[in-house]
C-alpha positions, 0 to 999 in steps of 0.5 A: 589576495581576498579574491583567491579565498573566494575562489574555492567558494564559487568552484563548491557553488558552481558545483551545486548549481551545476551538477548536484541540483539538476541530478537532485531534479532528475531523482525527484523526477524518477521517484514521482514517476515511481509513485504514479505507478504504484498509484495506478497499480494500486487503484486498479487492484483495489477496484478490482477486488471492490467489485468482484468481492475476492483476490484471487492469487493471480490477482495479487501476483500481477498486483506486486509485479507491477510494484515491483518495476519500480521499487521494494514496497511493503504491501499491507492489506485490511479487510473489514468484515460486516458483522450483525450481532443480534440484541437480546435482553437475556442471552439464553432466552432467544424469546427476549429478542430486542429485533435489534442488531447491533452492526460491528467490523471484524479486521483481518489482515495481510496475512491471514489473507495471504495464508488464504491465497497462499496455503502452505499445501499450494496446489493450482491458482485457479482453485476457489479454496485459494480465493479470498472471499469478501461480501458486499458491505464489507470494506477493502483498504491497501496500503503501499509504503517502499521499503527501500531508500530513493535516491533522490532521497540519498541526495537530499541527506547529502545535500542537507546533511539529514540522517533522520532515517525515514527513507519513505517518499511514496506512501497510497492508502487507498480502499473502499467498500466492496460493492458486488459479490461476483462469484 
């Protein structure tokens, strides 16, 4: 009689060990194959930008075609712009200058970039109005997060029973300073 109870055990283990672990191997495979695309298409964007010092809008439209094969990311992007503020002992007075300067950086973000790229008028890609400028010494960085749940991830909550709802299995920052001005 104890032997039939283990019956419907070993039919649910065989089934783990049979089915729903290879298929869990497999998505992982699939969402790491995603992130090395992401991860190409990142780095190469990024670099492009470092040393030509601007994103032209065709630039970022080949930039998220080549994420878009895989996944839906959210796509965030940060330019530091090097700022020199000279140093005075009395503001008003420029004959107080200190002949320091003192060096900060100005953030701007995705979408003052993409208003720059993309201005509500249009017009054609090609126009140096629709070119985001950088300057060497300034600093780039991308950060590329999907947005959507894996199903490799589906299959681990249902494996482990975790809801936790973080769906994020490929997250790239990635950037660098801007080391020529190509315009």
């Amino acid at each position: 009689m104890a032997r039939y109870v283990l019956y419907p055990f070993a039919i649910i283990l065989a089934c783990l060990l049979l089915y729903f672990y290879p298929m869990q191997t497999a998505y992982q495979q699939q969402d790491q194959i995603a992130y090395n695309i992401a991860y190409q298409a990142t780095t190469n964007f990024v670099d492009a930008v470092r040393s030509k010092g601007y994103i032209t809008p065709t630039m970022y439209k080949d930039f998220t075609r080549e994420l878009g094969v895989s996944n839906l990311y959210d796509i965030q992007m940060e330019h530091k712009a090097k700022q020199y503020n000279p140093v005075y002992l009395d503001p008003l007075d420029a004959a107080t200058f200190t002949g320091k300067t003192d060096v900060y950086f100005e953030a701007r973000y995705t979408e003052s970039i993409l208003a720059v790229l993309f201005p509500v008028g249009g017009g054609s890609d090609i126009a140096d109005n629709r070119k985001y400028y950088m300057r060497e010494g300034d600093f780039f960085t991308v950060t590329v997060r999907n947005t959507n749940t894996t199903k490799a991830v589906l299959m681990h909550n249902f494996l482990t029973n975790d809801h936790s709802g973080d769906s994020t299995r490929i997250y790239i920052p990635y950037g660098g300073m801007i080391v020529n001005e190509d315009y």
